[in-house]
C-alpha positions as CSV (number, residue, x, y, z in Angstrom):
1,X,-22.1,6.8,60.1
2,X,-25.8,7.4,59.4
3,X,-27.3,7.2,56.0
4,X,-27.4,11.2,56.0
5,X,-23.8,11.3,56.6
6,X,-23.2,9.2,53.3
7,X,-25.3,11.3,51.0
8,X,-23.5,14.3,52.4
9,X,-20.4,13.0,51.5
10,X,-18.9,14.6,48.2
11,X,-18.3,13.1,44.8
12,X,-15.1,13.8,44.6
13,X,-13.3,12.0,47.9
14,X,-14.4,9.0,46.4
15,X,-10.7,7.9,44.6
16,X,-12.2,5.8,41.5
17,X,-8.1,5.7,40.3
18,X,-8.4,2.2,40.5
19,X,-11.7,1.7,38.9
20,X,-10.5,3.2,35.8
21,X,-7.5,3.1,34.4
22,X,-6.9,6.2,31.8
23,X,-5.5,5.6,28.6
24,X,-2.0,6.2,27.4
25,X,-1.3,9.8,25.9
26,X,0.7,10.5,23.4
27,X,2.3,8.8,20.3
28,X,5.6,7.1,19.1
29,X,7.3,9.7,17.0
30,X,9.6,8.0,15.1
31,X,7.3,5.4,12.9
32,X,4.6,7.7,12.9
33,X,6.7,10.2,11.0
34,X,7.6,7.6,8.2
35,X,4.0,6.7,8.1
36,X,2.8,10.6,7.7
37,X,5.9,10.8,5.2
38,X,4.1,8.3,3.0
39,X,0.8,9.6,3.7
40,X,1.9,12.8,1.9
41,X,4.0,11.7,-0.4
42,X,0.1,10.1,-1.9
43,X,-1.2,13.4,-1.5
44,X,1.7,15.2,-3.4
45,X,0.8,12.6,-6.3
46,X,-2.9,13.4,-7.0
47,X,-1.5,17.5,-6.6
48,X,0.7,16.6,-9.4
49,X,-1.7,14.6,-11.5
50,X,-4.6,17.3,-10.9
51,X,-1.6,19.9,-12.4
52,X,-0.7,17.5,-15.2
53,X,2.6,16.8,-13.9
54,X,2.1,12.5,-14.3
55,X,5.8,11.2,-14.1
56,X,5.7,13.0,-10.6
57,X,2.7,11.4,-9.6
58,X,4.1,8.4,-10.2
59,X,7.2,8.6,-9.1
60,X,5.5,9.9,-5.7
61,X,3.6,6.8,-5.7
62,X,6.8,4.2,-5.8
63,X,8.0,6.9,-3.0
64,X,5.2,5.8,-0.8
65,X,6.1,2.5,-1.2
66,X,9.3,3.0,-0.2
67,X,8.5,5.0,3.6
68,X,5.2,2.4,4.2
69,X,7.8,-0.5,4.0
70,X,10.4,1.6,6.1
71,X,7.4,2.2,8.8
72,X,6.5,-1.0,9.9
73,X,10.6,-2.1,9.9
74,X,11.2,0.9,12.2
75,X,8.4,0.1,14.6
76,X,9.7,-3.4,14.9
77,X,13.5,-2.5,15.4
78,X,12.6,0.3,17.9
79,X,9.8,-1.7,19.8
80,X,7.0,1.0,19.1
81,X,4.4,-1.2,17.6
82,X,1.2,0.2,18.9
83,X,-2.5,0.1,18.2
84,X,-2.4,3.9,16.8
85,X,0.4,3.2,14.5
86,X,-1.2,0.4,12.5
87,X,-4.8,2.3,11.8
88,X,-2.6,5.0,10.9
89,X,-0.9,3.0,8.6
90,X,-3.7,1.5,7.1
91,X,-5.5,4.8,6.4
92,X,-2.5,6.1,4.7
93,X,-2.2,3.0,2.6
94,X,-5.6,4.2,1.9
95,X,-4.9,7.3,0.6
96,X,-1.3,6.3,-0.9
97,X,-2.3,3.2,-2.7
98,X,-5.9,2.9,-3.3
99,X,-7.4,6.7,-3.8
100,X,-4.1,8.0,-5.4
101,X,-3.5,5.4,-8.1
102,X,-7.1,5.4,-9.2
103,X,-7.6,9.6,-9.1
104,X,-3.8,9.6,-11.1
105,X,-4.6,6.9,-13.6
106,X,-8.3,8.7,-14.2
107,X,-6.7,12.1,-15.0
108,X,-4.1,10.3,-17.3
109,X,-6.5,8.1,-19.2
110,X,-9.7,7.2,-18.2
111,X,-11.4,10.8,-18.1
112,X,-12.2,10.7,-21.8
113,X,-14.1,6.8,-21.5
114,X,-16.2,9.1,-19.5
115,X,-18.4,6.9,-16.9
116,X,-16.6,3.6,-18.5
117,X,-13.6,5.4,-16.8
118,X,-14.9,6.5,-13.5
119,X,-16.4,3.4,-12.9
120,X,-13.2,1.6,-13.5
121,X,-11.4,3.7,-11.3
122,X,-13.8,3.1,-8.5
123,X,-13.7,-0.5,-9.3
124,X,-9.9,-0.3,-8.2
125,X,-10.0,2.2,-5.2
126,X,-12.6,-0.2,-3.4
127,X,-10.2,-3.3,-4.1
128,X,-8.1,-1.8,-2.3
129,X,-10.1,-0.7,0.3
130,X,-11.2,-4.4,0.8
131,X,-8.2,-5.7,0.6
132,X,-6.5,-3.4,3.2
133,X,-9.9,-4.2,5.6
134,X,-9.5,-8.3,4.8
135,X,-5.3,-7.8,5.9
136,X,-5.9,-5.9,9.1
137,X,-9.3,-9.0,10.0
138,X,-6.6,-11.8,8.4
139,X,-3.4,-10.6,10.4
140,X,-3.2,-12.8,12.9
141,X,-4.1,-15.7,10.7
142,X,-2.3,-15.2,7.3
143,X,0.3,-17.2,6.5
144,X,3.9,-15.8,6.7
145,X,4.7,-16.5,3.4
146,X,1.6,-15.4,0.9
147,X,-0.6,-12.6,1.2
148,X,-4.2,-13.4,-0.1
149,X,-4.9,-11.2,-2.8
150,X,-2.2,-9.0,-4.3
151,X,-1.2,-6.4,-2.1
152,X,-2.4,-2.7,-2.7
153,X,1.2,-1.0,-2.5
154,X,2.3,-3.8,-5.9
155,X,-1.3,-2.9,-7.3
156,X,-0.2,0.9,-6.7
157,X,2.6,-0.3,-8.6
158,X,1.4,-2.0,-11.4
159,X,-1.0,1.1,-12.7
160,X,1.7,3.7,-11.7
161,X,4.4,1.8,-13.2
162,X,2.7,1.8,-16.3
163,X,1.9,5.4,-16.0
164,X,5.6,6.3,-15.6
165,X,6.8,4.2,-18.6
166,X,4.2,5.3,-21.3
167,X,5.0,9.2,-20.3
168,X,8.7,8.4,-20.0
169,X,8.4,6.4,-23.9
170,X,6.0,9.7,-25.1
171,X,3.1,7.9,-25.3
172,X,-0.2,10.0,-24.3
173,X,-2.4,8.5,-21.9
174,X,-5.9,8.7,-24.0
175,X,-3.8,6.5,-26.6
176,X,-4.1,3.8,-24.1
177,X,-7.8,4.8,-22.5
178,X,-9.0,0.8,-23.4
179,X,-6.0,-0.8,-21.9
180,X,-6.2,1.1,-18.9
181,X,-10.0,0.7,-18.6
182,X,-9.5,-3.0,-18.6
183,X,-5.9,-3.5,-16.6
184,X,-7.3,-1.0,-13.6
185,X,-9.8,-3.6,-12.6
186,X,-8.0,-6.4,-13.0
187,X,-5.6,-5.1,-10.8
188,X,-8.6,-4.2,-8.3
189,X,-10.0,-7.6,-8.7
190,X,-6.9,-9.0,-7.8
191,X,-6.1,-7.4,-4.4
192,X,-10.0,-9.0,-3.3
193,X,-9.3,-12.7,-4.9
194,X,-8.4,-15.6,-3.0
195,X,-5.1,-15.4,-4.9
196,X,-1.7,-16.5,-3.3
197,X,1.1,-14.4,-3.7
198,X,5.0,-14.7,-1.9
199,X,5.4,-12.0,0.5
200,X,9.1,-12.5,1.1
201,X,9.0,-12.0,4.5
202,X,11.0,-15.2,5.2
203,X,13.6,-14.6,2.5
204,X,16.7,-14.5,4.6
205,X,18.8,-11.0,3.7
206,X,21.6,-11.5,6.9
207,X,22.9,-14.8,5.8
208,X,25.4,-15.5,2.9
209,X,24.9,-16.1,-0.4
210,X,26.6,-17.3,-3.7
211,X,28.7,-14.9,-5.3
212,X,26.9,-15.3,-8.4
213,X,23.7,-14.1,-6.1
214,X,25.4,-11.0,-5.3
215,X,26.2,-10.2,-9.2
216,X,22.6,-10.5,-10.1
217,X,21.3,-8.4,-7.2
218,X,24.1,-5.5,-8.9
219,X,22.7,-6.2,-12.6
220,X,19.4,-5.2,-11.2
221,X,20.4,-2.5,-9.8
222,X,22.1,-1.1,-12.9
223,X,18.9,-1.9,-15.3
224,X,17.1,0.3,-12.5
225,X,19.1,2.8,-12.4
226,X,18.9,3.0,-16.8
227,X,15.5,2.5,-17.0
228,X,13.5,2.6,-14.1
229,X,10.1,3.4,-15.2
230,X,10.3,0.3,-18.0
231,X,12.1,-1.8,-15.4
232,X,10.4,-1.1,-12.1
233,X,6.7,-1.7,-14.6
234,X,7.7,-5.1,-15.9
235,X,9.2,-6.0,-12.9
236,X,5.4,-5.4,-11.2
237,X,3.5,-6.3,-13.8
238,X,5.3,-10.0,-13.2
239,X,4.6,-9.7,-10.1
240,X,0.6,-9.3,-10.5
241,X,0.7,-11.8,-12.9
242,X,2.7,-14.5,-10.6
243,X,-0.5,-15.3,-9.1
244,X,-2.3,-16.5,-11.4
245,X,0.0,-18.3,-13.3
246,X,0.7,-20.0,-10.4
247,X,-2.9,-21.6,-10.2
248,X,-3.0,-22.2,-14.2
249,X,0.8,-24.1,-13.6
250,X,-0.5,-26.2,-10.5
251,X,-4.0,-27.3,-12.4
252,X,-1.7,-28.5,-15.6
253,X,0.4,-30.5,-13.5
């Protein structure tokens, strides 16, 4: 073949199919759906907040909590883990848990501090962007058994917990514009400090337990299902505080 044969030879005989292998199309339905459930379930709750309507915003927040736990849990069981599914699930914890809570708790309280109160806000919505950023670098790393930092859906929590108990109790939000101004940082310092906190992950739910275990897991239940704003708040709120009384314990002994 002479050299003028070659360069009359078209482009597109040349089969570059093993060259280049294309990418896979499509996505898993079924965690993507519980992810996207969650993801608007964060929307619906700064809808609600922007029409006043705060005990639904933060009851949509603890619903969020719920499907972005159910997510992962389905992708595991059904073997659909993908690349996709966790930037997905991160940018809707984004939404559900850092730029919800913070746009809610603003409306409720921190408006009338004025920029005290926007900056506060802010404060917490980029904790939680870091700390959703550090998780995804730290993943592979992390221990099992702690997160480092508090984690943004129990900071979510924390400030919608307290949300849904004052309104629940009639107690306005501008009646507790200091508090707020001070616990919505805290709470977005937390998620970005170098805090330990259990994760649970290696609590083990299939194996038996006292019967005594079994009563106290009901009682729960039943204080949840009679209060669950105050309940589901202090029950948080301990939580966020675990952390660092866990430090201040192990520095006394």
């Amino acid at each position: 073949m002479s050299i003028d044969d070659v360069k009359k030879t078209p482009v597109e005989d040349v089969d570059v199919s093993d060259d280049k292998k294309q990418p896979h199309k499509g996505v898993y339905l079924l965690p993507n759906l519980f992810t996207t459930a969650a993801l608007f379930s964060g929307f619906y709750s700064i809808i609600a907040a922007m029409n006043g309507d705060f005990t639904h915003a933060a009851v949509a927040i603890f619903i969020s909590m719920v499907l972005d736990g159910l997510d992962g849990r389905v992708a595991r069981m059904t073997r659909t883990q993908s690349a996709f599914g966790a930037e997905y699930d991160s940018l809707a914890d984004m939404v559900s848990f850092g730029i919800a809570p913070a746009l809610v708790v603003f409306t409720w309280s921190l408006a009338p501090l004025g920029k005290a109160g926007w900056i506060a806000a802010f404060v917490y919505a980029v904790g939680a962007a870091l700390r959703l950023a550090r998780f995804n670098t730290m993943l592979a790393v992390e221990e099992k058994r702690y997160f480092t930092g508090l984690p943004s859906p129990a900071a979510a929590a924390i400030v919608a917990g307290v949300i849904w108990a004052a309104n629940d109790k009639g107690v306005s939000g501008e009646s507790l514009a200091t508090l707020m101004a001070l616990l919505v940082p805290i709470v977005g310092l937390l998620m970005v400090s170098n805090v330990k906190y259990r994760s649970f992950k290696d609590l083990n739910v299939k194996g038996r337990v006292p019967f005594v275990v079994f009563l106290i897991a009901v009682l729960v239940l039943v204080f949840v299902a009679l209060e669950p704003a105050l309940v589901l708040m202090s029950v948080f709120c301990l939580y966020g505080l675990w952390g660092p009384l866990g430090i201040v314990f192990k520095r006394l002994r």
